[in-house]
C-alpha positions as CSV (number, residue, x, y, z in Angstrom):
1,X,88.6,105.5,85.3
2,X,87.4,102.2,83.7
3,X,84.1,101.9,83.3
4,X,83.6,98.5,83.9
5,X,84.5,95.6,86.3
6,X,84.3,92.2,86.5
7,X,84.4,89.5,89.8
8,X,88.1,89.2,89.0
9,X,88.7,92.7,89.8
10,X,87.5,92.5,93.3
11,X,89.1,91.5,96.5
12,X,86.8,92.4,99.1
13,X,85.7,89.3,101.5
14,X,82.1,91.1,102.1
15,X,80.4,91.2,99.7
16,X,78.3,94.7,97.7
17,X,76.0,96.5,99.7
18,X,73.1,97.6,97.1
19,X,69.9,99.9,97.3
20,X,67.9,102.2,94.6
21,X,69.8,100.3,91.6
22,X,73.8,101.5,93.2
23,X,76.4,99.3,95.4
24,X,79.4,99.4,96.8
25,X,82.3,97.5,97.4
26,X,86.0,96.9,97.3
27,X,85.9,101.2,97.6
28,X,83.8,101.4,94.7
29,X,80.2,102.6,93.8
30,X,78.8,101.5,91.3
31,X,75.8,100.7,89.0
32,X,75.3,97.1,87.8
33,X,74.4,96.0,84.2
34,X,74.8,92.3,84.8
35,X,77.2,90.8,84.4
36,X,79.3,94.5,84.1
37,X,79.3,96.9,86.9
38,X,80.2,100.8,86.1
39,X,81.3,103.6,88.3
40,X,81.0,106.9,87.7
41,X,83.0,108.3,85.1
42,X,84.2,111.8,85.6
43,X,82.1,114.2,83.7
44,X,85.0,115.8,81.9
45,X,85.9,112.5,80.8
46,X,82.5,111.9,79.8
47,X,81.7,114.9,77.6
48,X,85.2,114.3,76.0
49,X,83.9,111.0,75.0
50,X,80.4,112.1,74.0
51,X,82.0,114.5,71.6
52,X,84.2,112.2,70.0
53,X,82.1,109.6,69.5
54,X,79.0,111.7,68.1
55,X,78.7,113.4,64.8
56,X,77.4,116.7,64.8
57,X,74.5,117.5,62.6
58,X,76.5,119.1,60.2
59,X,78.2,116.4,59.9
60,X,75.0,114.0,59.3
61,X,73.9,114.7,55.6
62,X,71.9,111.6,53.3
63,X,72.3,108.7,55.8
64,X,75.9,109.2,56.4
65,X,77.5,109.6,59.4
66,X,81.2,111.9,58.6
67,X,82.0,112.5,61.7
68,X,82.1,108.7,62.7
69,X,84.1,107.7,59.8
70,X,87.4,108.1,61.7
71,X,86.4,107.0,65.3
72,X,85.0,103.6,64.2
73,X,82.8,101.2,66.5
74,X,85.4,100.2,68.6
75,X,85.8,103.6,69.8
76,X,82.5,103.6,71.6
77,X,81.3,102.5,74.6
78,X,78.5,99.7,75.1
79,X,74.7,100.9,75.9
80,X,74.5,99.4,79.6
81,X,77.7,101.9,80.2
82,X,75.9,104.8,79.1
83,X,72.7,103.8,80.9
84,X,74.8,103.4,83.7
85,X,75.9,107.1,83.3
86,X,72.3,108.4,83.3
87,X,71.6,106.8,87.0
88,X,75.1,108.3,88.2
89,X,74.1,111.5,87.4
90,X,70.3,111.3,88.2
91,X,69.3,111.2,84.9
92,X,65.9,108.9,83.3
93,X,67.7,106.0,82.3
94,X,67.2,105.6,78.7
95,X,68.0,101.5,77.1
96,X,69.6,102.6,74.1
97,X,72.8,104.1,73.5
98,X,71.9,106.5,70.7
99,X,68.6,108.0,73.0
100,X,71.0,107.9,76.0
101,X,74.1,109.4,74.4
102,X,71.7,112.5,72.8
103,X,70.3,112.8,76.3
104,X,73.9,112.9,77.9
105,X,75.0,115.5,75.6
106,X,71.9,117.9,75.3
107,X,72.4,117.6,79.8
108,X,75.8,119.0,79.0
109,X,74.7,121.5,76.7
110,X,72.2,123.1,78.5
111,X,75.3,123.7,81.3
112,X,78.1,124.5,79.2
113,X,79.7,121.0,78.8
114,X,79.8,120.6,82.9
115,X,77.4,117.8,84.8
116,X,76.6,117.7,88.5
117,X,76.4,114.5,90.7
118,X,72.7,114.7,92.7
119,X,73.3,115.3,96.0
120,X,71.2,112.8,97.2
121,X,73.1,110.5,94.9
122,X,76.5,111.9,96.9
123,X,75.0,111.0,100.1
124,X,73.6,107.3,98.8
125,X,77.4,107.0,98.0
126,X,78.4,107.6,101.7
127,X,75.9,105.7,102.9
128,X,76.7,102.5,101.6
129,X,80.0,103.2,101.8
130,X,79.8,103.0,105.1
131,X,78.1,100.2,105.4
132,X,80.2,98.1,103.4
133,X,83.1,98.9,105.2
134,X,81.9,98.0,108.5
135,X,80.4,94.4,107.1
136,X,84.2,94.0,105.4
137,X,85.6,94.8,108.7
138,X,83.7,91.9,110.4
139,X,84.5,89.4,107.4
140,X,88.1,90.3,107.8
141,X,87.7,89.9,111.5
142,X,86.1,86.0,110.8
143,X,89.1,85.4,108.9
144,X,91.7,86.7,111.6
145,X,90.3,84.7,114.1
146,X,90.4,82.1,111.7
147,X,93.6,82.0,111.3
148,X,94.7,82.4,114.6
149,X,92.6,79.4,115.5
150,X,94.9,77.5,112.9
151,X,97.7,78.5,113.9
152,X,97.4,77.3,117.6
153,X,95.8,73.8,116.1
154,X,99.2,73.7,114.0
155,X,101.5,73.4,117.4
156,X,99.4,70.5,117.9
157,X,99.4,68.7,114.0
158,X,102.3,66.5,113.3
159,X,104.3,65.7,109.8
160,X,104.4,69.5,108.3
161,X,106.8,71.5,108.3
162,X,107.5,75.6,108.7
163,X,105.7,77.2,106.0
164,X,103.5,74.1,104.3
165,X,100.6,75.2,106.2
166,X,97.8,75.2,104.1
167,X,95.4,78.3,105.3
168,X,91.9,78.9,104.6
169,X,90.3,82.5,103.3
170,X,86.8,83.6,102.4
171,X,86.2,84.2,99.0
172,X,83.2,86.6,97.5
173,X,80.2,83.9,98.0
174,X,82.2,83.3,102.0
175,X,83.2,79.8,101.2
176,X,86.5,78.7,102.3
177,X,89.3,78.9,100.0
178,X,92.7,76.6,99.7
179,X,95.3,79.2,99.3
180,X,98.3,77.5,97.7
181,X,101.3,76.2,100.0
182,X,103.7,78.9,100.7
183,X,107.6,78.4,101.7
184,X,109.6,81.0,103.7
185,X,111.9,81.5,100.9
186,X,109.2,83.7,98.9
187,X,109.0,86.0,101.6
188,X,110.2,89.3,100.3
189,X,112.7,91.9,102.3
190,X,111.9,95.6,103.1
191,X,114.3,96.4,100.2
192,X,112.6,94.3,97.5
193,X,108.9,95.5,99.0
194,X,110.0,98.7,98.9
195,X,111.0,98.1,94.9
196,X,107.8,96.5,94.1
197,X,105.7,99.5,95.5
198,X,107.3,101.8,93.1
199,X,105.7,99.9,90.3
200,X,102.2,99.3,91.5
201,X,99.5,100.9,89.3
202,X,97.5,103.5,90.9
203,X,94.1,102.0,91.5
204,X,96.1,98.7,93.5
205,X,97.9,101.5,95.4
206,X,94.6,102.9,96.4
207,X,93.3,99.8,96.9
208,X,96.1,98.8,99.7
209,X,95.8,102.0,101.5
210,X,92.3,101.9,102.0
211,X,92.8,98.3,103.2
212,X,95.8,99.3,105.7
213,X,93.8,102.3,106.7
214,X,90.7,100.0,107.8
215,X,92.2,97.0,109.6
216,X,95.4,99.6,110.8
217,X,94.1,102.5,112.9
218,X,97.5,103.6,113.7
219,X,98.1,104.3,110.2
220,X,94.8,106.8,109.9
221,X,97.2,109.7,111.1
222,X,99.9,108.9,109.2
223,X,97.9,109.1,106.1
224,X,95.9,112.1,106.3
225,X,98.9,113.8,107.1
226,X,100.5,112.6,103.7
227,X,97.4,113.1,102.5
228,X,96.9,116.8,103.3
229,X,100.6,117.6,102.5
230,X,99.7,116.7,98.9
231,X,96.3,117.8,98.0
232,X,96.0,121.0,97.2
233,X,92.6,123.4,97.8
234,X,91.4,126.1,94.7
235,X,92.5,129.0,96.9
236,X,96.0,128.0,96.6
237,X,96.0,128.3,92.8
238,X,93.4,130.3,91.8
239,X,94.2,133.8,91.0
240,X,96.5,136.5,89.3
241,X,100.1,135.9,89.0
242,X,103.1,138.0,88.2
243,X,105.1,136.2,85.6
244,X,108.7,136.4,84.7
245,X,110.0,134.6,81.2
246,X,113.1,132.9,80.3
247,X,115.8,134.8,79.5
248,X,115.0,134.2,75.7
249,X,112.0,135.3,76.0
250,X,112.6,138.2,78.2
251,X,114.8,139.7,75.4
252,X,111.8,140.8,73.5
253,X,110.4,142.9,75.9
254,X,113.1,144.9,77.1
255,X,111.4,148.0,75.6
256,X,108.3,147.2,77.0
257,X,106.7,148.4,80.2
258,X,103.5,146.1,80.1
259,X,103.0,143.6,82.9
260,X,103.3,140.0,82.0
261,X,100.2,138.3,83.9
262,X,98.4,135.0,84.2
263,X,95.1,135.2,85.8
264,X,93.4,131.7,86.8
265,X,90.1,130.2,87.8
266,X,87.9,126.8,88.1
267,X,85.1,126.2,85.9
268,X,82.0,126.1,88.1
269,X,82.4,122.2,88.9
270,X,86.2,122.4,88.6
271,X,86.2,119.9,85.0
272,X,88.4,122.5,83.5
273,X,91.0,124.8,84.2
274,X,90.5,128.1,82.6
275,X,93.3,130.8,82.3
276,X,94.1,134.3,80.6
277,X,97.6,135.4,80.1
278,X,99.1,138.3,78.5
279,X,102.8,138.6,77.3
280,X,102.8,141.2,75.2
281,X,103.8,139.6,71.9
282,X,101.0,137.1,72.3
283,X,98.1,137.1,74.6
284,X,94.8,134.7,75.2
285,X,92.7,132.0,77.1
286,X,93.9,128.9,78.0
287,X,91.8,125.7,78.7
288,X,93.0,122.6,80.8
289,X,92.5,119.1,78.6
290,X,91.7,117.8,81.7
291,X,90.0,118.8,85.3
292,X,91.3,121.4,87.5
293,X,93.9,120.6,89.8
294,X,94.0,119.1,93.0
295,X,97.7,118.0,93.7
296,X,100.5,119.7,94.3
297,X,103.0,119.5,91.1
298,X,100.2,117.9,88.8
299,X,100.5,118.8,85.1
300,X,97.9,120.8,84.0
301,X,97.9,120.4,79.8
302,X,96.4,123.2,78.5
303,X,95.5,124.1,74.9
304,X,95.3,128.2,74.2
305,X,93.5,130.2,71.4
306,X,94.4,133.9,71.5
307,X,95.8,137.3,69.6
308,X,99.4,137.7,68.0
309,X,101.0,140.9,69.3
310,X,98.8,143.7,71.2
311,X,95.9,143.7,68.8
312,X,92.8,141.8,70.5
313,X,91.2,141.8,66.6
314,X,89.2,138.5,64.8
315,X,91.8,138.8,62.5
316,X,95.1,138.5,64.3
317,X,93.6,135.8,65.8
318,X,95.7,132.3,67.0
319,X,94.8,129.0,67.2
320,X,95.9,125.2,66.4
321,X,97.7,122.5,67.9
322,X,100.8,124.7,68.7
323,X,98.9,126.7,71.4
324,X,99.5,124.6,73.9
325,X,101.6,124.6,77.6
326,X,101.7,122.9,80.4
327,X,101.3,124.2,83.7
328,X,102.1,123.2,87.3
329,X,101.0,124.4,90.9
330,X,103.4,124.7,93.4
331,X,101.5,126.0,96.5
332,X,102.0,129.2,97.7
333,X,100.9,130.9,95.3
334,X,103.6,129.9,93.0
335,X,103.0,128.4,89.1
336,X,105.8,126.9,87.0
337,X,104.9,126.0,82.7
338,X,106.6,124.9,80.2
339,X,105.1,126.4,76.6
340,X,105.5,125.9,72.9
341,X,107.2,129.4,71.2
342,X,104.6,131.5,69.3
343,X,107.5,132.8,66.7
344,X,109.2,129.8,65.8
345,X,109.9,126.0,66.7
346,X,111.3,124.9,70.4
347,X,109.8,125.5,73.6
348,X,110.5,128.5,76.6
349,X,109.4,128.5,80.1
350,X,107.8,131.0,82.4
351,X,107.1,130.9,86.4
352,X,104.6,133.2,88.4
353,X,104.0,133.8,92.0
354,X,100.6,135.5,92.9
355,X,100.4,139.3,92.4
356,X,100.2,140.8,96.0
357,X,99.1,144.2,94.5
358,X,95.7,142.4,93.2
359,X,92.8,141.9,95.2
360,X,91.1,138.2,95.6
361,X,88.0,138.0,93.3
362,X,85.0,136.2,95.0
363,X,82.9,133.2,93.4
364,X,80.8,135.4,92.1
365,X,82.9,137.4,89.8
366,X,85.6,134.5,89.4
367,X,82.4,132.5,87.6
368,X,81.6,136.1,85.5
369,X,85.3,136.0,84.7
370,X,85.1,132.6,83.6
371,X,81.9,132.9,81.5
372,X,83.4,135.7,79.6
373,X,87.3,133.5,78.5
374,X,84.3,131.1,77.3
375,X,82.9,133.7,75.1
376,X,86.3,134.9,73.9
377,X,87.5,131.2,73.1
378,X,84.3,130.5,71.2
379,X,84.6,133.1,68.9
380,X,88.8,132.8,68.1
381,X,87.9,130.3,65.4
382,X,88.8,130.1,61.5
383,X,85.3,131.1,60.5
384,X,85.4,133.9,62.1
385,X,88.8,135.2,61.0
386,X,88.1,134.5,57.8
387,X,84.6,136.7,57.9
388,X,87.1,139.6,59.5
389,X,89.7,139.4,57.1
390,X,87.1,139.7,54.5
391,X,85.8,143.3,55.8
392,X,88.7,144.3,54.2
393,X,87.8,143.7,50.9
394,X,84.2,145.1,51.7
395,X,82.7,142.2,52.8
396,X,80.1,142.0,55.5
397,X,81.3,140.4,59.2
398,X,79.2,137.0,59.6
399,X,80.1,136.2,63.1
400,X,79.9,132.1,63.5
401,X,80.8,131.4,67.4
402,X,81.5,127.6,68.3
403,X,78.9,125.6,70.4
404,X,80.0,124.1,73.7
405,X,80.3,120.7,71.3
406,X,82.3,122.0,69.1
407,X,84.9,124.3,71.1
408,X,85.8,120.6,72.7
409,X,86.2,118.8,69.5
410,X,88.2,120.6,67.6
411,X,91.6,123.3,67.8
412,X,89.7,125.6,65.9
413,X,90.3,124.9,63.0
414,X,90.9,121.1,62.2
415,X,88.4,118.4,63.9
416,X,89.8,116.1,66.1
417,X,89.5,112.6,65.5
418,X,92.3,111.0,68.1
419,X,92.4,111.9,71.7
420,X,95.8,113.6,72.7
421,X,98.5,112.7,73.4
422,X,99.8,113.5,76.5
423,X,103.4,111.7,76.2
424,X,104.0,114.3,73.1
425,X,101.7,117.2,74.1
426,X,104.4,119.8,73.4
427,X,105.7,118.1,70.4
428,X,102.8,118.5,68.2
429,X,103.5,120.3,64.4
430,X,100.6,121.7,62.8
431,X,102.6,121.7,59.5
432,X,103.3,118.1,59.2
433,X,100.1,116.8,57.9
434,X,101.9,113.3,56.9
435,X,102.0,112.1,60.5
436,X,98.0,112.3,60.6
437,X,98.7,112.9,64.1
438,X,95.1,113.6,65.7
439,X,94.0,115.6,63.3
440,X,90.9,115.6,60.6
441,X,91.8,115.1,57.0
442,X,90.3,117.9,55.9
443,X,92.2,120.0,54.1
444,X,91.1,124.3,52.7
445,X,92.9,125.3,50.3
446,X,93.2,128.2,51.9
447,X,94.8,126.9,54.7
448,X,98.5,126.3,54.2
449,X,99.3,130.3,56.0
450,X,96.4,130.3,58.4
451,X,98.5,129.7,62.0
């Protein structure tokens, strides 16, 4: 979502409907910073951004800031946009980013690295909403009638021709507007309408269906049941699957009698996926890059930190930028994914459909279940399987768990100074540290034989 959005970028004829510093219009809510207006941004995507653009104290030592060095001042957002942020999710609005930015992150803390939207800040949303709607169905009414007015003054006019009337629209302050001359040969067929539509970007495509929808009723059917056939609800994910490997992969456990399994849940305000799976040679917890899903067939990327074979020990531990897979609902209980191998290079897949035997865990115990993968991925780290490798040689076990900071902003071992890359999220080689690809420069000595 951007997080800012000029005049140009609207194409409603009414124009916002405002109240207690929010507004709404052209189907979006927003706060205004004149002259920049920002909607909400999601909180995952928020915390991600928080974390990569602040330096943790560690990192802050005699006036320098380390942890910045990398991201640069470009990377960052303005201070009206993190302002805006606050008032989105009923915060005190601090002026400045650094104050606002600390307050943002200490919020996300506190609750794990998830943020709530007020529900009185929900229900403003509606509410104007609402309103705006119905005052941009009267404007486009005014224009309609308009039009037809022209149109039966036009049977009258002399000296023009088919398609060199000149028509008249609102713009944004409601004067008139001189839309330029059209001829019939612009006008598009189905075919070629149908080939532009496959390359509109997604927030025109929203835009034009929430415009059919309110000056079309007939269409309201049509799209909620598109609508509904494509979104999918937690219960039709969320659970424990039976899972079957490629063949490959299956090869390795033909002397085994242990259940491959996949077990997944929502965080408590569904900004991340969580996940344990066991497959015998390698077992752990997964956690989506991204929010939970919500559509049917939507990639869920995933990053993993876990054990190698059947020993759940500090130091067997696995973690880096090759744990990673992506996963996709089907409905009906049914999961596909696609995963990097844990023994050498290449990919396998797996599929799942939901294990009948096991009964459905309720809110309660699917948030307990989900508190305790956090606690598990917090402590796979290299500090602490270096401290357990070292109890070996007599040493005493320093446990050093992640924070909720840093578990999002690093792999567990390097710090991450580029977001992800989607587009080559299963093509990522922890080995090849010439391609500087989204990884810190920091180099342990010790490190070459850690993964």
């Amino acid at each position: 979502m951007q997080g800012s959005h000029s005049d140009a970028d609207h194409f409603s004829l009414a124009p916002p409907v405002s109240r207690d510093g929010f507004s709404y219009q052209d189907e979006k809510f927003y706060v205004t910073s004149d002259p920049h207006k920002h909607p909400r941004m999601d909180a995952a995507e928020l915390y991600e951004l928080l974390t990569r653009t602040t330096p943790r104290t560690s990192d802050t030592t005699k006036g320098t800031r380390k942890g910045m060095d990398s991201i640069g001042p470009k990377k960052d957002r303005e201070p009206h946009f993190y302002t805006a942020q606050m008032a989105h999710y009923g915060l005190k609005v601090l002026k400045t980013r650094g104050a606002a930015k600390k307050k943002l992150l200490a919020v996300f803390e506190a609750a794990g690295g998830e943020l709530e939207v007020p529900e009185t800040i929900l229900d403003l949303e509606e509410e104007l909403m609402e309103e705006w709607r119905k005052a941009e169905e009267a404007r486009q009414q005014e224009v309609d009638d308009e039009e037809e007015t022209g149109q039966k003054r036009k049977g009258k006019g002399k000296g023009r021709g088919a398609g060199q009337v000149k028509k008249k629209k609102l713009g944004h302050s409601g004067a008139p507007v001189v839309a330029a001359a059209s001829t019939a040969n612009t006008k598009m067929s189905k075919a070629q309408i149908q080939d532009k539509i496959k390359l509109l970007p997604i927030d025109t495509s929203r835009r034009i269906l929430s415009r059919v929808l309110n000056e079309f009723p007939a269409s309201e059917q049509i799209i909620s049941e598109e609508i509904t056939s494509v979104t999918m609800p937690m219960q039709e994910w969320a659970g424990i699957y039976f899972v079957e490997l490629s063949h490959d992969m299956e090869l390795q456990f033909q002397n085994s009698y242990l259940d491959t399994v996949l077990e997944t849940y929502p965080s408590s305000t569904s900004a991340h996926l969580w996940a344990w799976f066991d497959f015998g040679i390698a077992s752990g917890v997964m956690r989506s890059v991204g929010r939970a899903p919500t559509m049917l067939n939507e990639p869920v990327h995933v990053e993993w930190r876990g054990y190698d074979g059947e020993s759940r020990s500090l130091s067997n531990t696995t973690f880096g930028p090759r744990n990673r897979a992506i996963l996709a609902f089907l409905g009906n209980g049914r999961v596909k994914a696609e995963m990097m191998r844990f023994d050498c290079e290449g990919k396998f897949s797996f599929s799942g459909k939901f294990d009948k035997d096991e009964t459905k865990k309720n809110a309660a115990k699917q948030k307990a279940t989900v508190k305790k993968w956090k606690k598990q991925w917090r402590e796979i780290n290299k500090e602490n399987q270096k401290s357990s490798n070292s109890m070996m040689y007599g040493s005493k076990f320093e446990r050093c768990d992640e924070s909720a900071f840093e578990s999002d902003t690093t792999d567990g071992h390097h710090r991450r100074k580029k977001e992800i890359d989607l587009e080559k999220f299963l093509e990522a080689d922890d080995r090849d540290r010439g391609s500087d690809e989204g990884w810190s420069e920091e180099e342990d000595s010790d490190n070459s034989d850690d993964y």
